[in-house]
N, C-alpha and C positions, 0 to 999 in steps of 0.2 A: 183523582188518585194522587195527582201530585200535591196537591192541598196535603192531604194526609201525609207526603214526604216530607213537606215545609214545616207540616206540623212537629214529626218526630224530630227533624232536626234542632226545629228551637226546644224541644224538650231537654233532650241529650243535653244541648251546651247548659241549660236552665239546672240540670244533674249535677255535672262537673261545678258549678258554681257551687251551687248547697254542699257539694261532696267537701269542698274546696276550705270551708267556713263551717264544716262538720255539722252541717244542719239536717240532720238525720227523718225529723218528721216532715220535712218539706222534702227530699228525696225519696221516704215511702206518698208523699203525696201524686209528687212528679213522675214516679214510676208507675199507679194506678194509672193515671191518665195513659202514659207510654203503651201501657199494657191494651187501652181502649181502641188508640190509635192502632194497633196492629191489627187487632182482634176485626177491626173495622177495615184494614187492607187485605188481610187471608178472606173476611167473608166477600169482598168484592170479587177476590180473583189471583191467584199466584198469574195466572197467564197473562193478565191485563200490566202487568209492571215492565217496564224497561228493566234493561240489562247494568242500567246507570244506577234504577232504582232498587234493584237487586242487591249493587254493591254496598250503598248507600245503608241498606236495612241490614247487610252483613257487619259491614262497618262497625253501625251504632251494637246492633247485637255483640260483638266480640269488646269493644269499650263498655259496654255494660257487666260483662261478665267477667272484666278483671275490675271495675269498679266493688262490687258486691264481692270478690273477693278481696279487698283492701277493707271493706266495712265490715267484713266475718273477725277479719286479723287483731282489726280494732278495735272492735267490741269485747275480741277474747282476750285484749293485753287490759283494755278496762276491765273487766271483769276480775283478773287475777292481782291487777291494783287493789281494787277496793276489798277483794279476798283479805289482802295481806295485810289493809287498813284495818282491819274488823277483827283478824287475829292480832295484832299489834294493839288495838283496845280495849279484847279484853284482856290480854295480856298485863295491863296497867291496872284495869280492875279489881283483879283478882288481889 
């Protein structure tokens, strides 16, 4: 069990890294994995984890979930970028 804590931790930081340098497809990578890892600590046992490891999987859960909402933000501020690129060119088009 604790393997699998080791694990998500180096995941997590392995996130903020890619998040960091906006490497988007190696974060939906490192996230599949994350997702494996857990899927692989609930089928073990919620009851088999410490109270440390508890914290730990809260932890990482709650920095994931303002991660993924900084990547939603970002996406939609790109997104309305390239919107305004695209009206802006055909704009010169025409």
């Amino acid at each position: 069990m604790q393997e699998f804590i080791e694990n998500l931790k180096i995941i997590s930081e392995s996130i903020e890294v890619a998040q960091k340098i906006n490497n988007y497809d190696e974060i939906l990578r490192l996230d599949r994995e994350r997702r494996d890892i857990m899927d692989k600590i609930f089928a073990t046992g919620i009851k088999k984890l410490s109270e440390e490891n508890i914290k730990t999987i809260k932890s990482i859960a709650e920095a994931n979930e303002k991660m993924i909402s900084e990547i939603s933000i970002a996406g939609t501020k790109r997104a309305e970028t390239a919107h305004k690129t695209i009206q802006a060119i055909k704009g010169y088009s025409k």
